[in-house]
C-alpha positions in Angstrom: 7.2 -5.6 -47.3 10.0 -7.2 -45.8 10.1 -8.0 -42.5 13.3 -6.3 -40.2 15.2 -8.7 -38.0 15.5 -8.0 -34.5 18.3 -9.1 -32.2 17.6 -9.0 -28.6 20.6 -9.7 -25.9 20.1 -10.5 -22.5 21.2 -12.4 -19.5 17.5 -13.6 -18.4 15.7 -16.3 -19.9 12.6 -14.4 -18.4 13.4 -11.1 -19.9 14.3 -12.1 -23.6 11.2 -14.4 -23.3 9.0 -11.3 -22.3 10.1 -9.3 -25.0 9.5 -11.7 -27.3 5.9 -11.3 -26.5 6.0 -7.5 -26.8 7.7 -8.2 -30.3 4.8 -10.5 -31.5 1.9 -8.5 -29.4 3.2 -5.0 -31.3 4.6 -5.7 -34.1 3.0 -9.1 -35.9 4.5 -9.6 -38.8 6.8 -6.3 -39.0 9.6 -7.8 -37.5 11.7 -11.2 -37.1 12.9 -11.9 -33.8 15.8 -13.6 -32.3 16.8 -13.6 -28.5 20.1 -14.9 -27.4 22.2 -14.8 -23.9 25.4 -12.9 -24.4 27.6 -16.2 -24.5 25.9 -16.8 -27.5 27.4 -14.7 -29.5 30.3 -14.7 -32.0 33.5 -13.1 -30.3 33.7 -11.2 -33.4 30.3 -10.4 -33.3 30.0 -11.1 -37.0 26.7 -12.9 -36.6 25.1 -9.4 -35.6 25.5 -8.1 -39.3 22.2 -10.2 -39.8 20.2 -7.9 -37.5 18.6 -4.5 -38.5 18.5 -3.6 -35.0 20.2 -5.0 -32.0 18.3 -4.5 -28.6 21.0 -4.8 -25.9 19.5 -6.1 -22.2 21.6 -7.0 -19.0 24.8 -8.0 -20.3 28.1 -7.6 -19.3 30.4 -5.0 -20.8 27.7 -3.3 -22.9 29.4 -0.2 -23.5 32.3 -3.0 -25.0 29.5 -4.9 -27.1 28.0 -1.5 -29.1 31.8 -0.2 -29.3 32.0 -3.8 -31.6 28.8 -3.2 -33.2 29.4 0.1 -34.6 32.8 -0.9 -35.7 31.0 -3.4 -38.0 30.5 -2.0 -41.9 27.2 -1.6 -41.3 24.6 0.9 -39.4 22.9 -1.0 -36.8 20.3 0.9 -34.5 21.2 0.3 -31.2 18.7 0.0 -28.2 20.1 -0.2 -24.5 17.3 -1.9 -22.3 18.9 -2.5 -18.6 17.7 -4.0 -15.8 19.0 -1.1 -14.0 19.1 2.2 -15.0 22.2 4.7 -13.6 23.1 7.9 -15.3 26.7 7.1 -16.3 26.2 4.1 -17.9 23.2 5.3 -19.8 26.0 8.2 -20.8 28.5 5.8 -21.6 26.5 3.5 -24.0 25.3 6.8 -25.4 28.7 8.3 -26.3 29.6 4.7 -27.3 27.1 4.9 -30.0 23.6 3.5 -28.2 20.7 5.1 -30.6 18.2 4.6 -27.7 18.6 4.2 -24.0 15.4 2.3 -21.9 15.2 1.0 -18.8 13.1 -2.4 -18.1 10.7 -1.3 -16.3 8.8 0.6 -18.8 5.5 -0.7 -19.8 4.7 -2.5 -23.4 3.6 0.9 -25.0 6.8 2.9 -24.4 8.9 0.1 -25.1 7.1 -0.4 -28.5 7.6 3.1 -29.0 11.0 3.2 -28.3 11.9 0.3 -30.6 9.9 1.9 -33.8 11.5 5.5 -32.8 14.9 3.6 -32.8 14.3 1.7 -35.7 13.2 4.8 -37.7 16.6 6.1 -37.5 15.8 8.3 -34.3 17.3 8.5 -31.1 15.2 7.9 -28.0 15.5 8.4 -24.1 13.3 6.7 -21.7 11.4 9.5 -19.7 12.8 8.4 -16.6 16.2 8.8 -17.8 15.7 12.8 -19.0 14.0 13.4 -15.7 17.1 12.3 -13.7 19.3 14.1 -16.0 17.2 17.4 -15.7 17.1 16.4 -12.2 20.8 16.1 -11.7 21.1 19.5 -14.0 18.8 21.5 -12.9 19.7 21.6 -9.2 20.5 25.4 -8.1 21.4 26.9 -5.1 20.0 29.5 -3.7 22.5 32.2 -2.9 20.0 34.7 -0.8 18.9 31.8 1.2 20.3 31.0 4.7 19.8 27.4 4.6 21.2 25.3 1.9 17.9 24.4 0.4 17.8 23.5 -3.6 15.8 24.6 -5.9 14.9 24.0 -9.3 15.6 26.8 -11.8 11.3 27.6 -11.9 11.5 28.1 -8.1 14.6 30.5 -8.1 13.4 32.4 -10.9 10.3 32.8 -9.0 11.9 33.7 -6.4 14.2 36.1 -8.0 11.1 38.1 -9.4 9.5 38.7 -6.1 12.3 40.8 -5.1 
């Protein structure tokens, strides 16, 4: 079986050297990896259409850089792994065409999961992503209340069956 090539992008020397590890811990022998800094890369990003998946780190103008990628002739699953995680960026890489959102500090089991989920052809949020999102959408107010207190939608409901 062939192996897949794997393209991770990052800003840290640290970070691409750390995934590496995962990569080779993980997956031995399923996957060829390369790790470059975002400078590294062709302007037209031409020398991505090597890569059956590209793993995007810290970089500046993500949301830019998959916009490129998709616009290639070629599907390539897209994983988003920032330093930092905030909601409308992980949106906005999303809706740019991101196959998989992560943030770095998950721990070697979920990021191996996420990359095989990804590379399978499926889509994949990091858990702490869909709990601030649920989080963010789940907030209700309660209108019988004199305070301004929120509540999730399990607590009004409870509360809404005990009158």
């Amino acid at each position: 079986m062939k192996s897949k090539k794997v393209l991770f992008i990052d800003t840290s020397f640290l970070v691409r050297v750390g995934m590496n590890q995962i990569i080779r811990e993980y997956f031995p022998r399923r996957f060829s990896f390369d790790t470059i800094p975002p400078e590294a890369l062709c302007k037209d990003q031409s020398d991505i259409l090597h890569y059956d998946m590209v793993i995007i780190g810290t970089v500046p103008q993500e949301v830019q850089l998959i916009l490129a990628i998709k616009q290639l002739n070629r599907p390539i699953p897209i994983l988003v792994f920032p330093a930092t995680m905030q909601d409308s960026q992980a949106m906005s890489c999303l809706i740019a065409g991101a196959n998989g959102y992560l943030a770095q500090d998950a721990g070697c089991k979920e990021i191996s999961f996420a990359i095989s989920t990804v590379m399978g052809g499926n889509r994949y949020l990091c858990q702490k992503l869909i709990e601030k999102m649920a989080e963010e959408n789940g907030k209700v107010t309660s209108l019988d209340k004199t305070n301004s207190e929120e509540l999730t939608p399990s607590v009004s409901l409870s509360n809404r069956s005990n009158n």
